[in-house]
N, C-alpha and C positions, 0 to 999 in steps of 0.2 A: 504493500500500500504506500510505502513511505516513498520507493523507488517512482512508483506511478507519478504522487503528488507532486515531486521533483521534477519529472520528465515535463509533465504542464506547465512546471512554476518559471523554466527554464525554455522551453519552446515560447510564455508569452512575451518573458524580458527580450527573447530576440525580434520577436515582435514589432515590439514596443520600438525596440532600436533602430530596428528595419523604417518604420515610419516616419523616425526621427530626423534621422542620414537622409533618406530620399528624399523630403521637405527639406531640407535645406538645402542639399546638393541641386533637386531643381528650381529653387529662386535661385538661386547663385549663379549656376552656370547657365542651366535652359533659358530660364525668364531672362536672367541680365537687368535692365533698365525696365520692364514690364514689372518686376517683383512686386514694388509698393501696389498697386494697382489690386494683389494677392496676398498682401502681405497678411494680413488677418485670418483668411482661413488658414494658410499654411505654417502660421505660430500657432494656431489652435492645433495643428496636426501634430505640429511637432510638441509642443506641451504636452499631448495626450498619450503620444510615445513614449516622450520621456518618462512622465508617470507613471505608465504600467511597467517598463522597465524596471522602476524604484520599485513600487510595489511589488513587482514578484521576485525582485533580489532580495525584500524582507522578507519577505515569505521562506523564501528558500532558505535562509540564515534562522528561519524561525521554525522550518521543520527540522534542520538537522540539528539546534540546540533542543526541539525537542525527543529527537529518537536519544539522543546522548543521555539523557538526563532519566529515559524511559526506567531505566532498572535502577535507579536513586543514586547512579554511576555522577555525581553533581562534580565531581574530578576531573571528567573527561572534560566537560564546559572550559573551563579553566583551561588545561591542557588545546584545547581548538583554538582556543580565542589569539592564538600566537600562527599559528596552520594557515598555510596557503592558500585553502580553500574560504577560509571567514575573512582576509585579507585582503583577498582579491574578490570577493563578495560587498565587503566595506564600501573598498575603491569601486567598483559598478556604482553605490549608492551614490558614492560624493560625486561620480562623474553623471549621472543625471542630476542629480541635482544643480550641480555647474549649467547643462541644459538649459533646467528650466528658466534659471536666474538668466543666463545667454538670451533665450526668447523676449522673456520680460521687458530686457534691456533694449531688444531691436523692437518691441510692439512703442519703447515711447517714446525712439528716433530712427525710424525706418530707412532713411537716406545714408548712417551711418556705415560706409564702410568699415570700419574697425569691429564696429559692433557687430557686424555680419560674418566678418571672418572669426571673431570670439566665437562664434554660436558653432560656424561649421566648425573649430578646433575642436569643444566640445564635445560636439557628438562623435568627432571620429576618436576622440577618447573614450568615447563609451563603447565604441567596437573594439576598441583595444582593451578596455577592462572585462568584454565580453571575452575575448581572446584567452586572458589569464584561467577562467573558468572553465575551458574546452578543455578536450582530451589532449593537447599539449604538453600544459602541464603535469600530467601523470605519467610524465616521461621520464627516466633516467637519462639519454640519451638523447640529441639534437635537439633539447627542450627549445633554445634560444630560437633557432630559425626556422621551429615547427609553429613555434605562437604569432612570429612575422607572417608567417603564411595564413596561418588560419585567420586575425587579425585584417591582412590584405583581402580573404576572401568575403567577410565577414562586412567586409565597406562596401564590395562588388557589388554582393547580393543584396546589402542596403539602398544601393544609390540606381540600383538597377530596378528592384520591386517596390520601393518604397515609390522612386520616381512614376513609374506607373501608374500607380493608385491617383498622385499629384498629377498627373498627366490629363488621366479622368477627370479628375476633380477642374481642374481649367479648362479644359472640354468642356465641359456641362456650364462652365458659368461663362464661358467664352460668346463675345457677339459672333454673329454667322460671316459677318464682314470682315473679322477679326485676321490680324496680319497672323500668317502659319508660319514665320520663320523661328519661331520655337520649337515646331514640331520638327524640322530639318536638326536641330542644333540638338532635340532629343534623342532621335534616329542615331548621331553619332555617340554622344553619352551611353546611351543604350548600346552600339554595336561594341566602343573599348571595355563596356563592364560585362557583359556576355563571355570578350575572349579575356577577359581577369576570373570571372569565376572558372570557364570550363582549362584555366592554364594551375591556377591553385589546386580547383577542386581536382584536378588528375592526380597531382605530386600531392594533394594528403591522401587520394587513395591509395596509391601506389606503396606511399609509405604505413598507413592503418590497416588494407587490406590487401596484405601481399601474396596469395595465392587463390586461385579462383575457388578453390574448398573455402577459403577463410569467409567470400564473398556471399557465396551460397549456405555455409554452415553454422554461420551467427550471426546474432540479433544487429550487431553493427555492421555485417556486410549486403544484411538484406535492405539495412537503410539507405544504403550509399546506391544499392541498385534501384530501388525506389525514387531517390533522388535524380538517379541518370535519364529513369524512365519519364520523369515530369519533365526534366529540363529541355530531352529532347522535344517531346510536344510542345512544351511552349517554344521550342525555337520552327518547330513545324508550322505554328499557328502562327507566327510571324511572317514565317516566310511566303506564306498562301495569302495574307493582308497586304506584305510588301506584293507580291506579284497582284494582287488586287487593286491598288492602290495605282501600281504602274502601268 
């Protein structure tokens, strides 16, 4: 049960993060000088990121002080509270929170350049404290350039599916008249983080699941094919939109 409550508390902080990166990665680069025009819903997006983020990093700090403490083991507490895992669960909290404060700050001077790059620091801090939390760190071995990668992959998949949703979302509130040279400048954002995820997510397969038994034979290889099998569709469903489109 405890494992399960984790697996959720931990797919929604990526979530969360995911939404965060993508709003801000597309006012930043896609929109450009359009942003302000956006700027209100896509701090709400990203506020709301950030916050479930925060929230399911307590969570998660707050179910594994409680499995610890299950059998009146109130030692082991103590003993955690130094561990890598509560650590780097901490830093996830204070880097969304940094977030939210970043947002705040751009909703009460929008035109702020500085303010704007504070916020995207931010969040790509938060994929880096996401990073410290992966299977990385439960490495003896190549820990340093295993977390760079996962970390790298982790902004990919932020700035690639968050942007999407952000995409939508200025779609739908966009006039019909409305200049598309966004959606060109999205097209490329979109095509370099497609080949960042599928260039990471190779080299952590290759190193997490290194034999096609390991792929087939356990619960983490059956994920990574599951993974392979969406990614491909959504680049299949791209591809039939682009040749639609063209």
């Amino acid at each position: 049960m405890i494992s399960l409550i984790l697996l959720w508390l931990r797919g929604a902080g990526l979530v969360g993060q995911t939404m965060a990166l993508g709003s801000v990665a597309f006012a930043l680069i896609v929109l450009r000088g359009d942003a302000e025009r956006g700027v209100d819903r896509f701090l709400t997006v990203v506020r709301f990121g950030a916050l479930v983020a925060v929230v399911a990093q307590i969570g998660i700090l707050a179910t594994v002080a409680s499995a610890l403490s299950a059998d009146g083991a109130r030692w082991a507490i103590v003993d955690a509270v130094g561990s890598t895992v509560i650590v780097a669960g901490l830093a996830r909290i204070a880097a969304g929170i940094l977030v939210l404060g970043a947002a705040r700050a751009v909703r009460r001077m929008p035109a702020s350049r500085l303010r704007g790059f504070s916020l995207l620091g931010s969040t790509l801090l938060l994929c880096v404290s996401g990073a410290l939390t992966s299977h990385a760190m439960g490495r003896l071995d190549d820990r340093a350039w295993l977390v760079i990668v996962t970390a790298l992959h982790q902004v990919f998949v932020g700035a690639w599916v968050g942007g999407l949703v952000c995409a939508v979302i200025w779609w739908m509130g966009a006039a019909p008249s409305a200049d598309a040279a966004w959606l060109r400048r999205f097209s490329v954002v979109a095509l370099v983080t497609v080949a960042g995820i599928a260039v990471t997510g190779t080299v952590l397969t290759f190193v997490y699941v290194a034999t096609p038994g390991a792929a087939v034979g356990t619960s983490y290889g059956a994920m990574v094919l599951t993974k392979v099998v969406i990614f491909i569709a959504l680049l299949a469903m791209a591809a039939l939109n682009h040749r639609a489109v063209h």
